[in-house]
C-alpha positions in Angstrom: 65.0 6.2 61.3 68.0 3.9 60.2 70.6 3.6 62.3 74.0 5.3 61.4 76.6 2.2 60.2 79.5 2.6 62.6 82.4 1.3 60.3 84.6 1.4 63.4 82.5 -0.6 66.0 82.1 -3.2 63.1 86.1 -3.4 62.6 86.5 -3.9 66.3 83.8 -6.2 65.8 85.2 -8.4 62.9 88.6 -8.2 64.8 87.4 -9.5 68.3 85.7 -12.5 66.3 88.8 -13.3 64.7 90.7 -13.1 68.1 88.1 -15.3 69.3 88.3 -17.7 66.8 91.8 -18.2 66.9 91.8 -18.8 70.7 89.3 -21.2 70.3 91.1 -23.0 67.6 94.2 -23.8 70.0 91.5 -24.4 73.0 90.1 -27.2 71.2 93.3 -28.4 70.2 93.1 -27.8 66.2 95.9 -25.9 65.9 97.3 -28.5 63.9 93.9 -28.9 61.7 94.4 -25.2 61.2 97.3 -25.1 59.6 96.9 -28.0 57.1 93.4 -26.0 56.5 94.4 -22.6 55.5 97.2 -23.9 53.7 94.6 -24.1 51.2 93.4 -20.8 51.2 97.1 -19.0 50.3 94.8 -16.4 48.4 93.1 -15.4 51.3 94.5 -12.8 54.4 94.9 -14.8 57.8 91.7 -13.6 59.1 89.8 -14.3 56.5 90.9 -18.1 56.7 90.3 -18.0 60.7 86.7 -16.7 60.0 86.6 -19.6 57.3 88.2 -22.2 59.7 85.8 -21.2 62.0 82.7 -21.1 59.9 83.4 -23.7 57.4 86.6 -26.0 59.1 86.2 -28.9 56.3 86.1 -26.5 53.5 88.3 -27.1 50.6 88.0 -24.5 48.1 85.6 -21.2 48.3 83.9 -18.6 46.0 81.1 -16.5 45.8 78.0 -17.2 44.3 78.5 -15.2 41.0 82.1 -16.8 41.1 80.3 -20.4 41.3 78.1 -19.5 38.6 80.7 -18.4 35.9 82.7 -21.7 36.7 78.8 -23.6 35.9 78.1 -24.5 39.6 74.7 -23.5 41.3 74.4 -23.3 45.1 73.0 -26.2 46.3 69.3 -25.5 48.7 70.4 -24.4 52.0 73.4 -23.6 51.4 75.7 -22.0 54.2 77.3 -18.3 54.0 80.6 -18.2 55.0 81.0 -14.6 56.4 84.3 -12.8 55.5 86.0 -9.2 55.0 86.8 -7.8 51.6 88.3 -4.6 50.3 86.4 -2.2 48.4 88.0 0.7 46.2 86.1 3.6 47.6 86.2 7.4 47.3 85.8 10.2 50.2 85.1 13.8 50.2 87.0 16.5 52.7 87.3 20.0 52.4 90.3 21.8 52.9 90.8 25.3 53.6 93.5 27.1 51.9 94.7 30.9 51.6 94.3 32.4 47.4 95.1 36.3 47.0 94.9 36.5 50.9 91.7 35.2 51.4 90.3 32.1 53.1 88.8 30.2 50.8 87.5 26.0 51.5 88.0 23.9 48.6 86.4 20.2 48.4 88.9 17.3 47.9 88.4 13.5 46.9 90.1 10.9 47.9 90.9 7.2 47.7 90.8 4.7 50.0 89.8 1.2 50.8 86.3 -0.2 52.4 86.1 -2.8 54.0 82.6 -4.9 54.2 81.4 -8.1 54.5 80.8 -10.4 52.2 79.7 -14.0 51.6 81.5 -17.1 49.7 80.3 -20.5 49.8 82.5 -24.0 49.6 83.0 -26.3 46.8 80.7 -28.7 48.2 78.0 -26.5 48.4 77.8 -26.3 44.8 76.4 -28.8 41.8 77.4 -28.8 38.5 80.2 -28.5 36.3 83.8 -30.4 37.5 86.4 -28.4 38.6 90.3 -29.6 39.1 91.3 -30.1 42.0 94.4 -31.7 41.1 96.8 -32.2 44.2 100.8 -32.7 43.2 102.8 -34.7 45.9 106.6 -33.8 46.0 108.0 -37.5 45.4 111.4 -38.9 47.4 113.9 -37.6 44.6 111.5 -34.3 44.8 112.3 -34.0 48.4 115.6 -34.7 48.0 116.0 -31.8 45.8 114.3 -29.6 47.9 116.6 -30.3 50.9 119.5 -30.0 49.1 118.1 -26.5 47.7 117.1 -25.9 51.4 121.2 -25.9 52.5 122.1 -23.7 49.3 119.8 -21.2 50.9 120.5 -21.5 54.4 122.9 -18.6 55.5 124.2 -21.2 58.0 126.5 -23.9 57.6 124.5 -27.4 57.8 126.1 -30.6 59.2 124.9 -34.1 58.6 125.8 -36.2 61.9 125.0 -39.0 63.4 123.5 -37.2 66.6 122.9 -38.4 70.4 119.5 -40.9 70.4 116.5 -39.2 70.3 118.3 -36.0 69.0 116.9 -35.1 65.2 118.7 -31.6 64.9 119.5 -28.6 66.4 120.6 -24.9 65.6 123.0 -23.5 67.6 122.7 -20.0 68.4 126.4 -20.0 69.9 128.4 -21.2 66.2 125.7 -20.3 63.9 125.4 -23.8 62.4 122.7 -26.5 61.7 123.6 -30.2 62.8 121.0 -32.7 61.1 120.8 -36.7 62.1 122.0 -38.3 58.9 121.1 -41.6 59.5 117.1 -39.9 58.9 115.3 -40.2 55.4 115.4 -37.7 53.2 112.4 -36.4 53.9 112.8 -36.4 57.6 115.9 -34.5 56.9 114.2 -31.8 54.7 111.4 -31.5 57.6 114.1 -30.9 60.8 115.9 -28.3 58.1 113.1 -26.2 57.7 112.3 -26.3 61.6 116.0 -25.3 62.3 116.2 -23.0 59.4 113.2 -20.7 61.1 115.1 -20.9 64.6 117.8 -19.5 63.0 116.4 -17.2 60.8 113.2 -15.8 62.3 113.0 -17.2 65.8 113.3 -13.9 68.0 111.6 -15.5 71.6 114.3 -15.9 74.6 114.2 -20.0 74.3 114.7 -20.1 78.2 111.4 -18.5 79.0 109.1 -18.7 76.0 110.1 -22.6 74.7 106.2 -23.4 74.0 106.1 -20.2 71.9 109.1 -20.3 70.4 108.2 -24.0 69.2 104.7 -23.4 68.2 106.1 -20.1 65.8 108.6 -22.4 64.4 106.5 -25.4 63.6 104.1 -23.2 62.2 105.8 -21.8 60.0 108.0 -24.6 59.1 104.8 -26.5 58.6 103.1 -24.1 56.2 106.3 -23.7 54.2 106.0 -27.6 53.7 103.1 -27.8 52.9 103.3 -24.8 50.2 105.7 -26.9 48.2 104.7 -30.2 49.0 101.0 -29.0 46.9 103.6 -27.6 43.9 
């Protein structure tokens, strides 16, 4: 007899590999790799792009094999599934029991909800045939500048360009609610610091005393990824 598919064991399943992966990802020390990597992969939930990272770490652009074969591309021989979770529209039954005319009567009820199961997709490289565009868009210097200078019309803080003590790049202070940047930086220098004081100030909620690392790592990462969003626009 077939054994009954536990959909809950599975999602504890799926969920400890992605755990796994991710503390294997700053174990080895790609953290950094990581987060240039799913940049590409914006379309994707964050464990999906762990269990890609983890599968796949030089992919550069993923589909399915049907997907690959409406774009003209065949899987090349021995090709390698990359494993990963996808939604399914589903439908349920339940029966409900409700009083009519004061009787007990059980009516049967569908519902909606959403299945999730595994699924396979396969990289770019994996593939042969037709070319697809994979045209990459570099924000230029007068780009950046824009952006920086967009950057401080957002910014719910008041942002200071200084010449700052050596070493010293910029800072948010929690105290005055302001932003002090080094102005003798470049442009693009600038535009980097902003965004890493920016998330400080905006999203940063660990105590900076007793949780620096984490409080730096959250903020780079997302500072990083924000970056690198518009730097591919």
């Amino acid at each position: 007899m077939k054994p009954k598919y536990n959909r809950r064991a599975k999602a504890k399943e799926i969920y400890d590999t992605v755990v796994n992966n991710v503390q294997d990802i700053i174990r080895n020390g790609e953290y950094e790799k990581y987060l240039k990597f799913q940049n590409q992969f914006t379309k994707y939930s964050f464990n999906n792009t762990i269990l890609i990272f983890s599968q796949f770490p030089d992919a550069t652009n993923v589909a399915g094999k049907a997907k690959w074969k409406e774009l003209g591309r065949e899987l090349i021989n021995g090709a390698k599934r990359i494993q990963i979770i996808a939604g399914m529209p589903a439908q349920g039954k339940t029966k409900v029991k409700k009083i009519v005319d004061g009787k007990e009567i059980e009516e049967e009820h569908t519902y909606n909800y959403i299945a999730y199961k595994s699924v396979y997709v396969y990289d770019i490289s994996q593939t042969v045939g037709e070319p697809i565009p994979l045209e990459v868009k570099m924000l230029s210097s007068e780009n950046m500048g824009s952006f920086f200078e967009k950057l401080k019309q957002f910014s719910k803080f008041p942002v200071y360009e200084k010449e700052l003590e050596q070493g010293v790049k910029g800072y948010y202070s929690p105290k005055y609610k302001e932003i002090s940047i080094e102005k003798r930086m470049s442009i693009d220098a600038k535009t980097a610091v902003l965004l890493h004081e920016l998330t400080h100030g905006l999203y940063d909620d660990f105590d900076y005393k007793t949780d620096r690392n984490l409080s730096e790592v959250f903020v780079e990462s997302v500072a990083y990824t924000v970056a690198s969003y518009f730097r591919s626009r």
